[in-house]
C-alpha positions as CSV (number, residue, x, y, z in Angstrom):
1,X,17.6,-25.3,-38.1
2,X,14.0,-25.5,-36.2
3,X,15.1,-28.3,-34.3
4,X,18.4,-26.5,-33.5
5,X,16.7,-23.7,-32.0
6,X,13.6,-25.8,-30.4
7,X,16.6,-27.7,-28.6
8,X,18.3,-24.5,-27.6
9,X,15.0,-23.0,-26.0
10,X,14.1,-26.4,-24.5
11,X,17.4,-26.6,-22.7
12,X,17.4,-22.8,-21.6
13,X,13.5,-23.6,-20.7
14,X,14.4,-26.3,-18.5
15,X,17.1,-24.5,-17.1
16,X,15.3,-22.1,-15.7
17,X,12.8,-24.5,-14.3
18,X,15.6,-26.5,-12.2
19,X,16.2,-22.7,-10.8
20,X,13.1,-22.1,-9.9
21,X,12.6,-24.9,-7.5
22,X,13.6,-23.6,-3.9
23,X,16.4,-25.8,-2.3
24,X,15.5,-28.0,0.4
25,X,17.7,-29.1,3.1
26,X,17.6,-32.1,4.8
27,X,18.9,-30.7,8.1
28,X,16.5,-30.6,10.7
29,X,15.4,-26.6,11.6
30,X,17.9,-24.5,13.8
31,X,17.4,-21.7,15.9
32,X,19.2,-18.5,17.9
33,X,18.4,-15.8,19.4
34,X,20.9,-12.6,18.1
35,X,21.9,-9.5,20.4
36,X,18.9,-7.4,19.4
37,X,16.9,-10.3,21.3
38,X,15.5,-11.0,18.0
39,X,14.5,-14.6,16.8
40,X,16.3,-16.1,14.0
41,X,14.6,-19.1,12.6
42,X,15.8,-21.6,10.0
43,X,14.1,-24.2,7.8
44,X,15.3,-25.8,5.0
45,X,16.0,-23.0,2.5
46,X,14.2,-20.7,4.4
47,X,15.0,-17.9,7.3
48,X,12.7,-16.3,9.2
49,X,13.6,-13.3,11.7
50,X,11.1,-12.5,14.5
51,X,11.8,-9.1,16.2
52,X,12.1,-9.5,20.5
53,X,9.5,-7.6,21.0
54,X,6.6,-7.4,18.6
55,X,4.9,-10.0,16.4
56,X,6.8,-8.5,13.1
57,X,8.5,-11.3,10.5
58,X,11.0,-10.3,8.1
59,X,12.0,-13.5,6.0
60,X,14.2,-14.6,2.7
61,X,16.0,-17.7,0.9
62,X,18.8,-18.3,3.3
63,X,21.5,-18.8,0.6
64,X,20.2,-17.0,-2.4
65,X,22.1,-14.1,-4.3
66,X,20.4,-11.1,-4.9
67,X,17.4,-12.6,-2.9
68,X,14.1,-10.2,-1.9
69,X,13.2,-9.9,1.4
70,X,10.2,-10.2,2.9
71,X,8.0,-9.0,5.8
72,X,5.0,-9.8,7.5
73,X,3.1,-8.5,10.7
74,X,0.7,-9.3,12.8
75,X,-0.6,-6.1,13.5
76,X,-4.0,-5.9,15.2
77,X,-7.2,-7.6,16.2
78,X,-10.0,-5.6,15.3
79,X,-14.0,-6.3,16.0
80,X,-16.5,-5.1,13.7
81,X,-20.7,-5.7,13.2
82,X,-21.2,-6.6,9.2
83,X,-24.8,-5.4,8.8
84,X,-25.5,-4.2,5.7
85,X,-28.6,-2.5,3.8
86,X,-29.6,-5.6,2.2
87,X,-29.8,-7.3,5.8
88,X,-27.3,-9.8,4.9
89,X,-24.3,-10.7,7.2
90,X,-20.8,-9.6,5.4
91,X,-17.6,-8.9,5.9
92,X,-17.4,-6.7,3.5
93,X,-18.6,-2.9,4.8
94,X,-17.4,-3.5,8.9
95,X,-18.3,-1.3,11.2
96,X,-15.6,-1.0,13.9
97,X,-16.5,-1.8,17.5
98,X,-12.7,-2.2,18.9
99,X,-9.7,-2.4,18.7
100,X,-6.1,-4.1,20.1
101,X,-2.8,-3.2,18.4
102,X,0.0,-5.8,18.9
103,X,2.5,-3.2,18.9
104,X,1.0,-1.5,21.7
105,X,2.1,-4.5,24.1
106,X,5.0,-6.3,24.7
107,X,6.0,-9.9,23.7
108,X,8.8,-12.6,24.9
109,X,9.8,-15.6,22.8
110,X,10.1,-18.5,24.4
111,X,13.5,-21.1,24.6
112,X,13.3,-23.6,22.0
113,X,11.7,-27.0,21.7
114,X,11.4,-30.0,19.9
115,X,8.5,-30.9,18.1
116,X,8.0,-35.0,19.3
117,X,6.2,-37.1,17.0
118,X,3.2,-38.5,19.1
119,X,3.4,-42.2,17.9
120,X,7.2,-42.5,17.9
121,X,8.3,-39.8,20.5
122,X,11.0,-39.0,17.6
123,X,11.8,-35.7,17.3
124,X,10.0,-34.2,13.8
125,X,10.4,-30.6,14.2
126,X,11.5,-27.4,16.1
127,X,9.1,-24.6,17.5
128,X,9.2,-21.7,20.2
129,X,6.1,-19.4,21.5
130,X,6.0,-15.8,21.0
131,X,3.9,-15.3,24.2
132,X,1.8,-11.4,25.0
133,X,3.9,-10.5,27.8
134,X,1.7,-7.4,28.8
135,X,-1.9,-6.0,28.9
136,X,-2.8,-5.3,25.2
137,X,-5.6,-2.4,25.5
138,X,-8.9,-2.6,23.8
139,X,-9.9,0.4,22.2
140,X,-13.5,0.2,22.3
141,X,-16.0,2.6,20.8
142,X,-18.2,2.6,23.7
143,X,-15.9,2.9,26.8
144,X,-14.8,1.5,29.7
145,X,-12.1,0.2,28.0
146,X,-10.6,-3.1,28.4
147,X,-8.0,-5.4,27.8
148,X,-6.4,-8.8,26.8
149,X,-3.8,-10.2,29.5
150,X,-0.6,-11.8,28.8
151,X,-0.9,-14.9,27.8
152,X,-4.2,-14.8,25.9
153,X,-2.4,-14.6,22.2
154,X,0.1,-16.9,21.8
155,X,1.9,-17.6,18.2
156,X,3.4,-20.8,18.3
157,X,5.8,-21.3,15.9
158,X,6.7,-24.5,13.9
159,X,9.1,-26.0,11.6
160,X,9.6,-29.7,10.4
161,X,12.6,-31.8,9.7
162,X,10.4,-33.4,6.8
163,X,7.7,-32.2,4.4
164,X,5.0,-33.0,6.4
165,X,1.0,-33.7,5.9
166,X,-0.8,-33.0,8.9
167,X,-4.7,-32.9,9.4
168,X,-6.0,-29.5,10.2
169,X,-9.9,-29.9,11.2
170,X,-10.5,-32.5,9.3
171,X,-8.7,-31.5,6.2
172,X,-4.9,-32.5,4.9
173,X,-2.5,-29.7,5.1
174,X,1.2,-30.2,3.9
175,X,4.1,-28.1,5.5
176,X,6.8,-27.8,3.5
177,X,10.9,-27.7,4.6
178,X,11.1,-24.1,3.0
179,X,8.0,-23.1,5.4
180,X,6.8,-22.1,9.0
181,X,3.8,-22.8,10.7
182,X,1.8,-20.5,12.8
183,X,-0.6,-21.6,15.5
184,X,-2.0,-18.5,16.2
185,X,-4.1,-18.9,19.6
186,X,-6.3,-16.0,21.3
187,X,-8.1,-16.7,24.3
188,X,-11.1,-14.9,26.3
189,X,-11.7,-12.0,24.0
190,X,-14.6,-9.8,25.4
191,X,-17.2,-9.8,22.6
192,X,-19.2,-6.7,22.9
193,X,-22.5,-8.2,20.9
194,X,-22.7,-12.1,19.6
195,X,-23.4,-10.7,16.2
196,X,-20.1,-9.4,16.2
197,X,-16.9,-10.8,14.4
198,X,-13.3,-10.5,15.0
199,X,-10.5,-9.5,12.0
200,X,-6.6,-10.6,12.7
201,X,-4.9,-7.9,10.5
202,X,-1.7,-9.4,9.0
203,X,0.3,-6.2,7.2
204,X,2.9,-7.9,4.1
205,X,5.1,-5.5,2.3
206,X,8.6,-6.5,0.2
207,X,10.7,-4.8,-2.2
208,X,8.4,-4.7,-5.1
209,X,5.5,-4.5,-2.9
210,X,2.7,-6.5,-5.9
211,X,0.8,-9.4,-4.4
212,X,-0.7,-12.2,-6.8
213,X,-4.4,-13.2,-4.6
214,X,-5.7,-17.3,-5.6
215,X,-9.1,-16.7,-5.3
216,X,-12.5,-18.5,-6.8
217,X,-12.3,-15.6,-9.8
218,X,-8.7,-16.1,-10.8
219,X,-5.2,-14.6,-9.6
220,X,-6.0,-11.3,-8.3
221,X,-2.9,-8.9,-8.8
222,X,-2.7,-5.9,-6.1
223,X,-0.2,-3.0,-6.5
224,X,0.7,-2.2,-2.6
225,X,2.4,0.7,-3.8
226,X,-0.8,2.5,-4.5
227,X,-2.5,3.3,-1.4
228,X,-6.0,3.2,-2.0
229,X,-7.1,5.4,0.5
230,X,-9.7,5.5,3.8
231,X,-12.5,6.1,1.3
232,X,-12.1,2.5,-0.4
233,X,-13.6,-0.4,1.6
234,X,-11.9,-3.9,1.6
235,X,-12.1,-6.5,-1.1
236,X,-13.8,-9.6,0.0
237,X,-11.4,-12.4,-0.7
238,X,-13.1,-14.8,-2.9
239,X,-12.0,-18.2,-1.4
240,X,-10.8,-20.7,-3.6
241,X,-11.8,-24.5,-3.4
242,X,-8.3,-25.3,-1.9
243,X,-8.0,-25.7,2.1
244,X,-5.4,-23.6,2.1
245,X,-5.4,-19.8,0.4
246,X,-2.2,-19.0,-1.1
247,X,-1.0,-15.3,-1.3
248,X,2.0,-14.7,-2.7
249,X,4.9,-12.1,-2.9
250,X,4.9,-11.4,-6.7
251,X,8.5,-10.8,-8.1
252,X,9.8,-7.8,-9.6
253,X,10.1,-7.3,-13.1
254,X,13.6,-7.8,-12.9
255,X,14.8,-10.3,-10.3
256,X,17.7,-12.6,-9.5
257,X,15.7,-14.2,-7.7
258,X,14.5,-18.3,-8.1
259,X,11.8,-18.0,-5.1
260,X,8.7,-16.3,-4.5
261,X,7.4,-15.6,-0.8
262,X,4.0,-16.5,0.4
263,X,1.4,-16.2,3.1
264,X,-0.8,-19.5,3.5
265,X,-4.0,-19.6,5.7
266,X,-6.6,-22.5,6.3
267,X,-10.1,-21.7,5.5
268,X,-11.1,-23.0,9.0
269,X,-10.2,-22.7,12.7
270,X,-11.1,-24.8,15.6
271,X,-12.9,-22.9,18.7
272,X,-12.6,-24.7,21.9
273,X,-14.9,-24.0,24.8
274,X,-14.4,-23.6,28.3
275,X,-15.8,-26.7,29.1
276,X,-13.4,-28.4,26.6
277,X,-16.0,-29.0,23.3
278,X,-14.0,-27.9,19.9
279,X,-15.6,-27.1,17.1
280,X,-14.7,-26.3,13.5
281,X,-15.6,-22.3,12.2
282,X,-15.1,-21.0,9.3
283,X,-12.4,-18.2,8.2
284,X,-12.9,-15.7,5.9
285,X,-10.6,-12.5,4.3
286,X,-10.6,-9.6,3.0
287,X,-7.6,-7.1,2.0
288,X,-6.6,-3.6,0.4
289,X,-3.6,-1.7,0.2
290,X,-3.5,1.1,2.4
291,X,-0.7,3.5,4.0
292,X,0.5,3.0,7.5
293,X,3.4,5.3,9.1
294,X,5.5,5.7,6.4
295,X,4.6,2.5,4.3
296,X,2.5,1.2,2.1
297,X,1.3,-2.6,2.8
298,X,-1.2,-5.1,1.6
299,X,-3.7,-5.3,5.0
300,X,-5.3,-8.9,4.9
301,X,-7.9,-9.6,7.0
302,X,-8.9,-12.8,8.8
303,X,-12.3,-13.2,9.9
304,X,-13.3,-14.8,12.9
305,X,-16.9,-15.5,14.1
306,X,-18.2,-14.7,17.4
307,X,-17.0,-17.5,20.2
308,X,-18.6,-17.3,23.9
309,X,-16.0,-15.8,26.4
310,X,-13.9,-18.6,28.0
311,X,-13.2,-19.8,24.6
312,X,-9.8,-20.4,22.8
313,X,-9.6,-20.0,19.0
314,X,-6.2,-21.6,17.0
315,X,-5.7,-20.9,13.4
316,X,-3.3,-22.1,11.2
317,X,-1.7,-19.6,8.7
318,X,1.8,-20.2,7.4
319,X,4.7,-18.6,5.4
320,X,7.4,-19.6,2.9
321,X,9.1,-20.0,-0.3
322,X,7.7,-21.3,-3.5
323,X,9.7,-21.2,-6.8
324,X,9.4,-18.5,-9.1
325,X,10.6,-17.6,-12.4
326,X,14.4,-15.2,-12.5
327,X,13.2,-12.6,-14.7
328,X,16.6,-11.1,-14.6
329,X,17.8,-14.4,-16.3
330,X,14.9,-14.7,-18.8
331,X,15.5,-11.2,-20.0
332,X,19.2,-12.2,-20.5
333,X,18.6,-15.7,-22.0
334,X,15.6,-14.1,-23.9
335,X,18.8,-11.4,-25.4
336,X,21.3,-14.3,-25.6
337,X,18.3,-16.6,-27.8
338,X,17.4,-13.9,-29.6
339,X,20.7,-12.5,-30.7
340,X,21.5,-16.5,-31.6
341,X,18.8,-16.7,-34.0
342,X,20.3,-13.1,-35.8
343,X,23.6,-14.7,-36.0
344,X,22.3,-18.2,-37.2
345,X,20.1,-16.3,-39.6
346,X,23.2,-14.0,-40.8
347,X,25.3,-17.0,-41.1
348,X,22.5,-19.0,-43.2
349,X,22.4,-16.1,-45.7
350,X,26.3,-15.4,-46.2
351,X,27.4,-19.1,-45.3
352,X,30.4,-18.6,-48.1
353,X,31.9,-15.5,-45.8
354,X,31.8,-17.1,-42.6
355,X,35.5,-17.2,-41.6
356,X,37.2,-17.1,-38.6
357,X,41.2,-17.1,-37.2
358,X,42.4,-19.8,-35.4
359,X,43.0,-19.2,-31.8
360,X,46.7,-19.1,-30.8
């Protein structure tokens, strides 16, 4: 009878495992543009939707019944001072020197085009640019005001035929099918003070709205429901050991679902000066859940050191699906196990009385 019921709950175990592994496709990525001029992006298993007009990503698993969607925004650039009491440099109690909203400009994707492989000349992937079209205003503090012109942010937008490793400052970096790549380029930002740092805010918010953080301490869990408030500074984002930190859409407690969406950023990005010199810098976060408009989102942070004006800074965050456990399913197979065992264990106890008609 053990083994029965070990081999029942094996089979439904592994079951649910083969679910939770996101297809992958072996097309190569596709592209269109729909009448809303927004950007509709495929890879693998994955779909990603840019709006025409504003840095904001809603994605999901293409195929997938009762899927979650997901969004993700690129929302601001923000430059802060991190002295604190204790004299040490942080990123942890900023000080806000200025200020550029994305949505406060306008942006134009560009037309598709193929990713070559440098070696071969074989096409490897698909990518467009979502290009600042406009002046995007500075709100400064300390006035005059000024302002970033279009073409200094560029998001340049990847997908691969392939899983693919690629080396990232010196460190390996694998891209997925079920995943796009942002190089996310800014150039000539006018630093008020060289102490200074520079914060890309990226705003994530899906249906359930709870984010699972990898850091150095463990999985931190963060209810974006709850907004915490202007009186709550940001939690420093202990970096794991990995190249790459992994935050992650966490599912519902009941979900169809057999993928999980995440947000991916390298702890590094490579500053290139005017004269041409690149150099590795490192990237830091922090995040909180906080209210904006009418929502409630998880506000992550990238941190960016000072860089001398002329410079260009590319960093390489990324999004996608993972697999993830159908609670929806477990919950039922959890019932269907569980009311198994109370029949096997009725039928063990009155084994003379079990009787049954035969089927016409």
């Amino acid at each position: 009878m053990k083994r029965t019921m070990t081999m029942l709950l094996g089979t439904f175990a592994l079951a649910i495992s083969i679910l939770a592994v996101p297809a992958v496709a072996g097309s190569a990525p596709t592209g269109s543009v729909d009448s809303s001029n927004r950007v509709i992006f495929n890879s693998g298993s994955l779909t990603g939707v840019f709006e025409g007009n504003v840095p904001h990503i809603t994605f999901y698993a293409t195929n997938e019944v009762g899927r979650t969607t997901y969004q993700l925004n690129f929302r601001a650039l923000l430059e802060f001072n991190m002295s604190t009491s204790s004299g040490e440099n942080t990123y942890e109690s900023p000080l806000m020197v200025a200020r550029a909203s994305f949505d406060s400009a306008t942006w134009t994707p560009s037309n598709f085009y193929a990713i070559k492989d440098p070696s071969t000349g074989a096409t490897i992937g698909m990518a467009f640019n979502f290009t600042l079209k406009s002046p995007m205003q500075i709100v400064e503090q300390t006035p005059p005001a000024q302002s970033l012109k279009p073409g200094d942010v560029v998001l340049v937008v990847k997908a691969y035929n392939d899983t693919k490793t690629m080396t990232v400052n010196g460190q390996s970096v694998k891209i997925n099918t079920a995943e796009i790549k942002i190089d996310f380029v800014l150039k000539n930002w006018p630093f008020a003070s060289s102490n200074d740092k520079l914060a890309l805010q990226v705003n994530m918010h899906s249906d359930y709205n709870h984010f699972d953080l990898d850091q150095s301490t463990g999985t931190a869990t963060v209810d974006a429901t709850n907004d915490e408030g202007a009186g709550v500074m940001e939690h420093p984002y202990q970096e794991s050991s990995s190249v790459e930190q992994d935050v992650r859409y966490a599912s519902g407690p009941v979900t169809s679902s057999v993928n999980v969406g995440f947000f991916h950023f390298v702890n590094t990005a490579t500053v290139t000066s005017a004269s041409g010199t690149a150099q590795s810098v490192p990237v830091v976060a922090s995040y909180k859940a906080e209210k904006e408009g009418s929502e409630t989102f998880l506000k992550l942070y990238l941190v960016y050191p000072y860089f001398a004006s002329g410079s260009t800074l590319v960093h390489d965050p990324s999004f996608g699906l993972q697999g993830g456990l159908p609670t929806l399913y477990i919950i039922a197979g959890g019932a269907g196990v569980a009311g198994l065992a109370a029949v096997l264990v009725i039928r063990h106890r009155h084994i003379q009385v079990q009787r049954f008609p035969k089927s016409n």
